[in-house]
N, C-alpha and C positions, 0 to 999 in steps of 0.2 A: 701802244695805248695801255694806260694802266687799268689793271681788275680789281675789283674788288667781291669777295667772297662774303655772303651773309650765311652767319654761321649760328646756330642756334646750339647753346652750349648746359653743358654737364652740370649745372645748378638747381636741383627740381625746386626751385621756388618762384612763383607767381611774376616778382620781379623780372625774370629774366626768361619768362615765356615768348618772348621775340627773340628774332635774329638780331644780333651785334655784325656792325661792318668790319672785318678785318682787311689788310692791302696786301692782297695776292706777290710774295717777293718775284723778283724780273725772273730768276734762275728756274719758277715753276709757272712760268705763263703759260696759258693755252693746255699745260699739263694737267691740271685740277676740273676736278669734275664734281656736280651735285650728287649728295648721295656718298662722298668719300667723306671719312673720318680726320680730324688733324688737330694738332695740338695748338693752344693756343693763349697766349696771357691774359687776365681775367683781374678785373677787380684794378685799387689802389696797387698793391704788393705784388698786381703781377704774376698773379699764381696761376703755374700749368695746368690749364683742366681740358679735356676731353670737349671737342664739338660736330657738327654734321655741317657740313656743306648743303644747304637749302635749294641757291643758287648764284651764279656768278653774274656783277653786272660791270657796266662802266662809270655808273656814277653811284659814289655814296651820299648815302642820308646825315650822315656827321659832320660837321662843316670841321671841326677839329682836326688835328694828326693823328690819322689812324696806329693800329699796332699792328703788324704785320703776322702774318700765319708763322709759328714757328718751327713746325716738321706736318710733315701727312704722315697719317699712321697707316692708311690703306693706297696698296697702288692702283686700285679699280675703286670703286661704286660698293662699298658695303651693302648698300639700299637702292635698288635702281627707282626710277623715274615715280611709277606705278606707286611701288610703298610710301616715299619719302610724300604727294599727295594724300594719300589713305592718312596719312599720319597727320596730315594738318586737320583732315576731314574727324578723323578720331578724336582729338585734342577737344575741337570744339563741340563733339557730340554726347564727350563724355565728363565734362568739364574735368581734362586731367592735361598735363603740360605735352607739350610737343617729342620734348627730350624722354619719356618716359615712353609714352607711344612707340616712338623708335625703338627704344633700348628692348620692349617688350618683340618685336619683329627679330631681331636677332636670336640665335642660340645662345645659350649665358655665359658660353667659352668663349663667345665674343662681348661679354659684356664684362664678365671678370678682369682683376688684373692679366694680362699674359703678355705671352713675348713671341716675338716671330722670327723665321725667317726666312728669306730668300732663296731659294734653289733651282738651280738651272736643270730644266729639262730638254736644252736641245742644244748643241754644240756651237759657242760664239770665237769670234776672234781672240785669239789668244795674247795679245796682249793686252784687251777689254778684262778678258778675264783675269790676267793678271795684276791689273790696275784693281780692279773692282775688289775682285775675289779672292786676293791674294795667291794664284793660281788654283784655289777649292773648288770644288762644285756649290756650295751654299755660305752664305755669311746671313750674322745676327742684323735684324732689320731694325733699327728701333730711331727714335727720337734725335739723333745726335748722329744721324748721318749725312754728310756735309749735301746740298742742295741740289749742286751737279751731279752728286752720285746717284741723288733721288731720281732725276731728270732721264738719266740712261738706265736703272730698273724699271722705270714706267715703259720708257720703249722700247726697251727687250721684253717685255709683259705684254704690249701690243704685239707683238710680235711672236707670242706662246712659246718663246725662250727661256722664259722662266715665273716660275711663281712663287706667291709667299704661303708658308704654311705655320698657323697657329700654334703653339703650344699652351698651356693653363697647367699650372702645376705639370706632375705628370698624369694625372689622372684623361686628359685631354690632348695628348701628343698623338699626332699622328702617326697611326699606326706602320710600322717598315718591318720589312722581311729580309731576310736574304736571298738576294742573285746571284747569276751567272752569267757572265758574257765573255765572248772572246775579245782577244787585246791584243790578235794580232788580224791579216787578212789572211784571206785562202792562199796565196802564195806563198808569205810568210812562215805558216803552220806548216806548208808542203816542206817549205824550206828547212824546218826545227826536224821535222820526220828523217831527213836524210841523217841527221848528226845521233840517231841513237841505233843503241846495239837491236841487231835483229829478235835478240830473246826481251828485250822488253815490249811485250804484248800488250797492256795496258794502257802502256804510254801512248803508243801507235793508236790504240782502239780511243780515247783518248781524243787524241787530236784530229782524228774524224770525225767525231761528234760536236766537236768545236766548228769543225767546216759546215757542220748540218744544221749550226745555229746564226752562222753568217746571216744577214737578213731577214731573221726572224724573233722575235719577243723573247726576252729573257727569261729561261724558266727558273723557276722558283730552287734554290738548291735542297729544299727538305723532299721536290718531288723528281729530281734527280736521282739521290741517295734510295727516295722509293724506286723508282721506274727504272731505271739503269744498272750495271752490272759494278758503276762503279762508288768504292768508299772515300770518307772525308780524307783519308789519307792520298788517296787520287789525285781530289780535287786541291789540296794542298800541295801537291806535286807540280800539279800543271799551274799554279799562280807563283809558287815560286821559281820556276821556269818562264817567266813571264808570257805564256800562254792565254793564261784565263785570268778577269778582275772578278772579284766578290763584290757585290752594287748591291747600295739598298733601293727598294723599289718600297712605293707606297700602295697598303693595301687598306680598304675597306673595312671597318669591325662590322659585322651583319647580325644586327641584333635577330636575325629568323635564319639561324646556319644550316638546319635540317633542308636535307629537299621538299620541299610540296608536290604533292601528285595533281599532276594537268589536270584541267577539267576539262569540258567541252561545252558550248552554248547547248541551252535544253528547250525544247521545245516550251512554245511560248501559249499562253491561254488567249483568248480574244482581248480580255481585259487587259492582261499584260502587253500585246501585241501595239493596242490602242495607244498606249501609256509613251510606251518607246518610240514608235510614229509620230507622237507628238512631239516630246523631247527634241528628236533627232530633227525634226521638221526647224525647230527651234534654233538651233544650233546651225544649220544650214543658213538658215536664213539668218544668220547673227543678232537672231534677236533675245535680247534681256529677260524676256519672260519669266515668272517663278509660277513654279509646278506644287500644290499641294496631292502628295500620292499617300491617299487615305485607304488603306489596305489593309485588313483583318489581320491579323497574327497568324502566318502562313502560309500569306495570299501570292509570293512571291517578287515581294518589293530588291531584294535583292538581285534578285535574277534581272530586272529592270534595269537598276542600277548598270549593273556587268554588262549589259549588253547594249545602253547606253555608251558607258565607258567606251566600247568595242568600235563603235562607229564613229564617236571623235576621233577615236586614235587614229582612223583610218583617213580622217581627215587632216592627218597631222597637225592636229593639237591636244593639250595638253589637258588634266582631268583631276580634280581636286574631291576627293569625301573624306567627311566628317563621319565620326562617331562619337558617343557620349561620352562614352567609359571605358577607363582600361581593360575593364576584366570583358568586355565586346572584343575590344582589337586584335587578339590572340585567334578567334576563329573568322572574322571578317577578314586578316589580311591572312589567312590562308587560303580562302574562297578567290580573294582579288589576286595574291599573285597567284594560285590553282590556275587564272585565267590567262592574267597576263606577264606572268615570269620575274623576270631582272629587270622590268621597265616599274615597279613599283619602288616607290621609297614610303619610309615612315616617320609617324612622328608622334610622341608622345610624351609624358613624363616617367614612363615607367623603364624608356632607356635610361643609359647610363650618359654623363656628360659626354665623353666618348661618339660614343654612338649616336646621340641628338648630332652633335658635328659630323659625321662623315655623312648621316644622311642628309642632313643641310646643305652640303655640299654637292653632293652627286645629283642634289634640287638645283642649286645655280648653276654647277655646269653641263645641264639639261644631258645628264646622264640617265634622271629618271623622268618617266612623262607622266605618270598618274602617284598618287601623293594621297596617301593615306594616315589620320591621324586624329586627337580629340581636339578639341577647344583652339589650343596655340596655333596647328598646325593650317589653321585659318591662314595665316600671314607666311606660308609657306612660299620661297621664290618662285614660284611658276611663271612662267608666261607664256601666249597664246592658250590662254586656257578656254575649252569650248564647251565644257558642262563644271560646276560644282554642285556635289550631291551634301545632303544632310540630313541623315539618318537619324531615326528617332527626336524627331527637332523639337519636339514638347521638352524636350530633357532640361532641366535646371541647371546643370554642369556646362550648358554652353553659356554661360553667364559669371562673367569675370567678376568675383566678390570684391578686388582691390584694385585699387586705379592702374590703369586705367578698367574703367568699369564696365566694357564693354559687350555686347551680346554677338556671339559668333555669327548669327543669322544675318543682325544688322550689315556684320563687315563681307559677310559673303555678298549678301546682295550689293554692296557698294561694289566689289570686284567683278559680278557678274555684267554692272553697268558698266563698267570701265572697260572688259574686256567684251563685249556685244556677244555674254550668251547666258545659254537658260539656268536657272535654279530650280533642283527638283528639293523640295522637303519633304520628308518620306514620312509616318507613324501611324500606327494601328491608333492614336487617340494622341489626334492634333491638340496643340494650345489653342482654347477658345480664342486668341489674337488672330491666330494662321487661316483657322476656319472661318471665322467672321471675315477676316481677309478676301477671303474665296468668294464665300457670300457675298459678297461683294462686288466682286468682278477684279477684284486688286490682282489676286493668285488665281489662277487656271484650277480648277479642281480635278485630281483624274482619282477616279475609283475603282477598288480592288474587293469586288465581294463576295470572291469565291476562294477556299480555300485547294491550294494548285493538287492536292491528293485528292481531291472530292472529299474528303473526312467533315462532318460537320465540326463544328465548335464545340468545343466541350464541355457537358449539360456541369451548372454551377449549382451546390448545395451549401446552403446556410444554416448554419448551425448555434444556436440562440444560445450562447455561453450563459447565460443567467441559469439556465431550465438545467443546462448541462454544470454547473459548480453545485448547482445542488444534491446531485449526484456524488460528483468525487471534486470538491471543494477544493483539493491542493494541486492538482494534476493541470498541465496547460494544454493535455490533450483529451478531447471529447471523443466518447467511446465510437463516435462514427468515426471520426478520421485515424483513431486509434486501428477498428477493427480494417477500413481501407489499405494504411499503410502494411499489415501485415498480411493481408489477401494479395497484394503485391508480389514481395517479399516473396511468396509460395508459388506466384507465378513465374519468379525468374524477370519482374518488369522494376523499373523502377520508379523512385519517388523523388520531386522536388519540395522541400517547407520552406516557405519562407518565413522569415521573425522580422519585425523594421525596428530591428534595436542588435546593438551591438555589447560587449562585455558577459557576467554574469548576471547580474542585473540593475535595476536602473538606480536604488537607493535603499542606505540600511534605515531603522526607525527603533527608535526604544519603545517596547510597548506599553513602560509604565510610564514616564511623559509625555511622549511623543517627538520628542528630540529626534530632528536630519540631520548626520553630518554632511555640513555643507565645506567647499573649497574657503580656503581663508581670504582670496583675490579676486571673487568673482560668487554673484549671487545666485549660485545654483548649486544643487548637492554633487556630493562624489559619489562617482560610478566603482563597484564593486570589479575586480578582475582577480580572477582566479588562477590565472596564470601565472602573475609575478605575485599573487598574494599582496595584494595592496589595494588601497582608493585611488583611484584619477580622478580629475579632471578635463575632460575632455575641451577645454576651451584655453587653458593657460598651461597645459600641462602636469600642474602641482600634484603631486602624488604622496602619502601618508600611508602608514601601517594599519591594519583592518584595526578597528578595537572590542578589546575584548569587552569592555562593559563604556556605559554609555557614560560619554563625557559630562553631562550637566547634571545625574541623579546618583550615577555609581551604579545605577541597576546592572544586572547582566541580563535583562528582558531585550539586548538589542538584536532584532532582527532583519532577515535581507527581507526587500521588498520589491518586484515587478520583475521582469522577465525578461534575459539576453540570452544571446544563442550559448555560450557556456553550458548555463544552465539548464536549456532545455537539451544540449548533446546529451548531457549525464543522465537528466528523466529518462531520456528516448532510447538512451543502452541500457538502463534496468528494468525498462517496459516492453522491450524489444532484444535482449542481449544478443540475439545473430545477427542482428543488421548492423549493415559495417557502413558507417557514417562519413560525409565529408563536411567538415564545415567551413564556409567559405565567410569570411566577413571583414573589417577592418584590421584584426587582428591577426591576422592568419595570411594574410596574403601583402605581408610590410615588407616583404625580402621582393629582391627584383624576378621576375619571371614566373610569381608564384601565382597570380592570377591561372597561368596557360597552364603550371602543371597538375592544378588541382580540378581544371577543365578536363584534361587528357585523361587524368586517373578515373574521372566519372564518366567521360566517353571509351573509357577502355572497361567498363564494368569492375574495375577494382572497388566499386561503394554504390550502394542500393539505395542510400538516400543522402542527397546533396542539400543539405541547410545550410540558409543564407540570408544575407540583408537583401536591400534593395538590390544589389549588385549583379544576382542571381536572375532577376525579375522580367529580362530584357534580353532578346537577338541572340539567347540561347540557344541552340537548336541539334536533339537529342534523342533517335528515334524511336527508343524504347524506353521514354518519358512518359508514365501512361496514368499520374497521380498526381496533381500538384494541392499541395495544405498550405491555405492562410494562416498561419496559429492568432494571429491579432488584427484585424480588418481594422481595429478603432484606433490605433497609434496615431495617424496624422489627424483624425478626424478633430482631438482637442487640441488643436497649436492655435493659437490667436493670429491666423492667418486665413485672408480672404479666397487663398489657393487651394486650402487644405480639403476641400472637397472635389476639386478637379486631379489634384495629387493621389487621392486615396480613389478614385475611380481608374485614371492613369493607370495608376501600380495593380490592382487587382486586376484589370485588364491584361496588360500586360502579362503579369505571373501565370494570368490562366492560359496566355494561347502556348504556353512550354509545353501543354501536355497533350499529347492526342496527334503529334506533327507528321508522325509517316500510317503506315498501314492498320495501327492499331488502338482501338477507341480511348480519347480519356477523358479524366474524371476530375474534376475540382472542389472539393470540400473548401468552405472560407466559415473560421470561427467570429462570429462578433457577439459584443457588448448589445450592439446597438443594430440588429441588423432590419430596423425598420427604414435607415437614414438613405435618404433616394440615391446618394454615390452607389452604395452597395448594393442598392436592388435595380440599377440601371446596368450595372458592372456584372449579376448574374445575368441579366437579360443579352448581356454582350451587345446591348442598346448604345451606342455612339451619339447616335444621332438626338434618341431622346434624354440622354444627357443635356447635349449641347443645347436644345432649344432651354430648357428647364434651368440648367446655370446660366445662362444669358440671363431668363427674366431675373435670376434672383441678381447678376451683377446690377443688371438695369435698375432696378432697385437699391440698390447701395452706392451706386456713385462708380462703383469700379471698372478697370478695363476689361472689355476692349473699348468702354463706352466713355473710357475716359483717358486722357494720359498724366503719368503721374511724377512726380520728383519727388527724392528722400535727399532730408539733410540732415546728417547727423553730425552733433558736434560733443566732443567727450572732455575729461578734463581730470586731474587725482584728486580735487574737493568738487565735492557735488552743486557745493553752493554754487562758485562759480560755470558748472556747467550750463546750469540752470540758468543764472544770468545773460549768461552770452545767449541762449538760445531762444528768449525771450526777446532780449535785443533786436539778433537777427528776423524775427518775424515780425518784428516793427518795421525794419527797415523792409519788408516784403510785400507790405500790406496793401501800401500805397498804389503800386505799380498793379495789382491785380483789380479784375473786375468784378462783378457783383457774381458773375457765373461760377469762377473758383473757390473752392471747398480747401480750408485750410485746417491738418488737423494737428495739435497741439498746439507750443511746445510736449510733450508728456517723457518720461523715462521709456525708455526703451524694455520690453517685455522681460530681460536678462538686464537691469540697469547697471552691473556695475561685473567690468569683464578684467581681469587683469590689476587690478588696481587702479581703475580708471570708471567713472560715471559715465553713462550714456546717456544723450536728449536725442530727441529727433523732432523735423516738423517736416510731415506729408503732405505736399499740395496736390491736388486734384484740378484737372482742370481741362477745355478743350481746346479754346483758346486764346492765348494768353502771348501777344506778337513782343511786349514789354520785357518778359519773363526772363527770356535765356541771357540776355546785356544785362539785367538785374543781377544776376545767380554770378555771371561771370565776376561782376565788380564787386560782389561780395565775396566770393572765395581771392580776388586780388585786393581787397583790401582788410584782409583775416589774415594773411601770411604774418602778419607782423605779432598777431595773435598766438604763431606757433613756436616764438621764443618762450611762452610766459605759459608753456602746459598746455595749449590749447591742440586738438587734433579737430577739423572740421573738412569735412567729404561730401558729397554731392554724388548721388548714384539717380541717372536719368532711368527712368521706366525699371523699376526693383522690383525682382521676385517674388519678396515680401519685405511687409514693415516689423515685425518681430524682432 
């Protein structure tokens, strides 16, 4: 019976967000599976592009002559069952195409050009092999291998005979070593020992050691040459005596090579106790529940975590956590494998291409059981998975800024339904979403409100920058957290500052016009950097030379103006010149693995005071941290953003529970502008809770979530006119389909209008329910495609972090 294969193919435009039927040829019947990759003719001209097997049926929907599949590029299931659903489910949650959802699920060594190939790992009929392999052990797998060859790889694949392995450039080759094995039998070798002279000693010693590997794993030849008595000239002896083969074996790259020191389960609090009973109750019973674990900053949510983790395993399934941020994962996955060893894999961006692939893999072939990683590692292969954790889940970073535009909580929960288990979401200061949730009865709430040392929370002082610049007007330090950090310092304790600004500062200004230099591509000023001495841009890149006198008057009255951690290290070593600083921020930590070493240096006491952005702020944990400085509480408080005061209560929360975490009391100084504004004085109070009633009323009042759900459409264009047009347009054609209850705001420019040499519009719908909406939104971004020949870029981001 004939197949046919619905393939949804490599075209990311609108047009071609469905599956095409292709005609399964006879030579791969019954061979082809959903979820394998294959090439396939496209278009008038027939052009080879890349597609996904959806699923295979026996009747097509084209009444015409189909085109037949023209090679498989994978002999398994790139995506099995589980993803290849998630991804339809994604497509239409995020209004973004199906093929991009996918391609986002893979590692990008599998999305890049590359080449593969074939390599037999277990011993086949040797004239199979020699047909196939041309007597080798591997051949190049690619496109233009004849049908039937395809046919007998696939079943010696089912048969763990052999497999295919990736290459991308070389920067993504899987990693080989050299072996050793023997290449003859133990009778053989006895055999070879008769024919040599009694004084060759070596040789004899030698071909005993060869007997003592008969049946066992080839060891590595660089830990021969260590361990053994014999040299490469030896082992060169005994292959040219046809004795021993040299084999490359495939190893791992381990982005964590140091050993971790074990840990052991720690004794649990009530609270904690509670927490994981539940959990675990959860999991048992395979129910989908999600856990909000609302826990003070160093109430012990981690430990929860771990010993959650502990009790799936032991149920033989599998354990998926999230974290926010890279500069987190360095001491989380020491903690998680601390626990749980070589059954941990990771996933980040801050490995190397390399390394994202071999941990990907040793995920599919359920080498690892628990799977740790930020954002991406959401769509990590697992299966039977019986808890997903996510840590710090207020975090803004689990929210995908480019399509697909998806929120990592969204997709866990979809995988926790799919695989019948619980979700914990972990943070010392929930998203008012997650909490109202709870509230609810949506999310289980389990509280954590004790901290696991007994130490109380650490008393917060505010410090009224107005009263203090009148003092010493140029200085970004107030003479209290001045004279704290140095009482410090005397004690041998140390200090965390944070800054929420990054460079040396945020813009220069002529004082006799007032002339900013601004970016020539994008409407906002250049940031000052002291390091390569020059202007950025932080949004297009664009970088210029400082200038010595100001462009539009000729004055030389141009000065820097506002405040980056550059320039406050330099104040802080002339105010302080014995403290030995770290400073950790975007700048500083753009090399791979520099997060962890600028972690280690400050857990090793090499630096008394660690300054830093946001980065700093979060799942630190450092026991002779006994001083943490605000220098700027008011940074998020002025963004034209309805979040900006859940973000600036978040983050000083946050930063404060860094200090005071083992045996010894601390202290939090926070400088403001503004320190009457209720984020800040609910955030001394280390009040959560009377936060959260308090920014509800004021959402409730404004229309915002959680009390409402929202859509952002943004549409850009390189003349403003016409951006304008079109998105005036669009919100004609929107108008219609909504009810009297939705709240539509603009068209307006966008708060940065114009990024790159591109305009921005946007129009924010509000709304609660709106059953019309999501078939509208769709046929609008599918009948705008044709818009994207003529300049137009237009996105659809469901429920946005912010409209700015």
């Amino acid at each position: 019976m004939p197949q046919i294969a619905k393939v949804i193919v490599d075209v990311p435009t609108m047009q071609t967000n469905r599956p095409y039927d292709y005609q399964v040829p006879d030579t791969l019947l019954d061979h082809i599976q959903p979820g394998m990759r294959v090439a396939v003719p496209f278009g008038k001209g027939d052009r080879l592009i890349q597609g996904f097997i959806l699923t295979i049926q026996d009747q097509a929907n084209f009444e015409g002559q189909l085109k037949p599949i023209t090679a498989v590029i994978d002999l398994q299931p790139a995506v099995n069952s589980e993803l290849l659903q998630l991804s339809s489910w994604l497509a239409e949650r995020t209004y973004a195409f199906q093929i991009t959802c996918l391609q986002t699920m893979l590692p990008s060594v599998m999305r890049a050009k590359y080449s593969k190939t074939a390599q037999l790992v277990d011993e086949i009929d040797p004239a199979l092999q020699a047909s196939l392999f041309n007597g080798n052990d591997e051949l190049t797998f690619d496109q233009s291998l004849a049908p039937d060859k395809l046919k007998q790889l696939m079943h010696l694949q089912r048969q763990g005979k052999l497999e295919v392995v990736y290459h991308v450039d070389d920067r993504a080759r899987v990693k080989q070593l050299t072996a050793i094995e023997p290449a003859l039998s133990f009778e053989q070798l006895e055999e070879a020992r008769t024919g040599l002279r009694k004084s060759a000693q070596k040789q004899q010693q030698l071909i005993s050691y060869l007997q003592s590997l008969i049946g066992q794993p080839n060891p590595l030849l660089k830990d021969v040459l260590a361990t053994t008595i014999f040299t490469r000239e030896n082992i060169k002896t005994g292959a040219d005596k046809g004795w021993l083969r040299q084999v490359k074996v495939e190893a791992y790259r381990n982005p964590y090579p140091k050993t971790v020191t074990t840990t052991q389960k720690m004794a649990l609090t009530d609270e904690q106790k509670r927490a994981v009973d539940a959990v675990v109750t959860a999991t048992q019973n395979q129910s989908d529940r999600v856990f909000l674990v609302e826990g003070i900053t160093g109430s012990g949510k981690t430990e929860v975590y771990l010993q959650t983790i502990d009790a799936v395993l032991q149920q033989a399934k599998t354990a998926l956590m999230l974290v926010p941020e890279i500069a987190l994962t360095p001491q989380m996955v020491k903690r998680v494998k601390g626990r749980f060893g070589d059954q941990v894999a990771v996933l980040h961006s801050g490995l190397s291409e390399g390394e994202k692939y071999d941990e990907w893999r040793r995920i599919e072939r359920k080498e690892a059981s628990v799977v740790v990683g930020a954002r991406s590692a959401v769509f990590a292969p697992l299966e039977n998975i019986g808890v997903i954790i996510m840590d710090e889940e207020h975090e803004a970073s689990y929210k995908q800024d480019e399509s697909p535009r998806y929120h990592a909580r969204d997709v866990a929960i979809w995988r926790s339904q799919y695989h019948h288990c619980p979700v914990i979401l972990g943070s010392a200061t929930p998203s008012l979403e997650s909490r109202a949730r709870a509230q609810k009865g949506v999310y289980q709430l389990l509280r954590l409100t004790q901290r696991i040392n007994q130490q109380p929370l650490p008393a917060v002082e505010l410090v009224d920058m107005r009263v203090a610049m009148k003092q010493q007007a140029s200085s970004n330090f107030s003479p209290a957290l001045l004279d704290a950090l140095k009482d410090r310092l005397q004690k041998g304790e140390q200090s965390v500052l944070l800054l929420n600004r990054r460079g040396f500062s945020s813009f220069i200004m002529c004082r006799d016009c007032g002339f900013v230099l601004q970016c020539p591509n994008c409407d906002i000023s250049l940031t000052l950097h002291m390091d390569t001495h020059s202007m950025k841009c932080h949004y297009c890149g664009h970088e210029e030379a400082i200038p010595r006198t100001c462009p539009n008057c000729q004055s030389r009255q141009i000065r820097y103006f506002g405040t980056g951690t550059q320039k406050v290290e330099a104040e802080l070593q002339e105010l302080i010149p014995t403290a030995r600083i770290l400073r950790m921020d975007v700048d500083t930590t753009r090399k791979k693995g520099a997060h962890a070493k600028l972690l280690k240096r400050f857990g090793d006491h090499d630096a008394d005071i660690l300054l830093g952005t946001q980065m700093i702020a979060k799942g630190l944990d450092f026991p002779d941290v006994t001083l943490v400085g605000v220098i700027n509480a008011d940074t998020a408080l002025g963004l034209p953003d309805f979040r900006a005061s859940e973000r600036t209560f978040q983050l000083l929360t946050q930063v404060s529970g860094r200090a005071g975490r083992a045996d010894k009391t601390g202290a939090v100084i926070v400088q403001s502008f503004n320190p009457e504004n209720y984020a800040i004085q609910f955030a001394k109070q280390h009040d959560y809770e009377g936060f959260y009633q308090y920014e509800m009323a004021v959402r409730h009042r404004g229309g915002y979530p959680p009390y409402y759900f929202t859509v952002q459409l943004t549409i850009s264009h390189p003349e403003e006119a016409l951006a304008a047009k079109k998105s005036f347009q669009i919100a004609r054609q929107l108008r219609p389909v909504l009810s009297d209850q939705a709240i539509v705001l603009g068209p307006t420019p966008k708060s940065i209008a114009r990024i790159n040499n591109r305009y921005f519009y946007q129009i924010v719908i509000k709304y609660k329910q709106e059953p019309q909406l999501q078939a509208k939104l769709a046929e609008i971004l599918e009948t705008t495609q044709i818009d994207t020949r003529h300049g137009f870029k237009i996105g659809l981001d469901n429920e946005p972090l912010q409209f700015t």
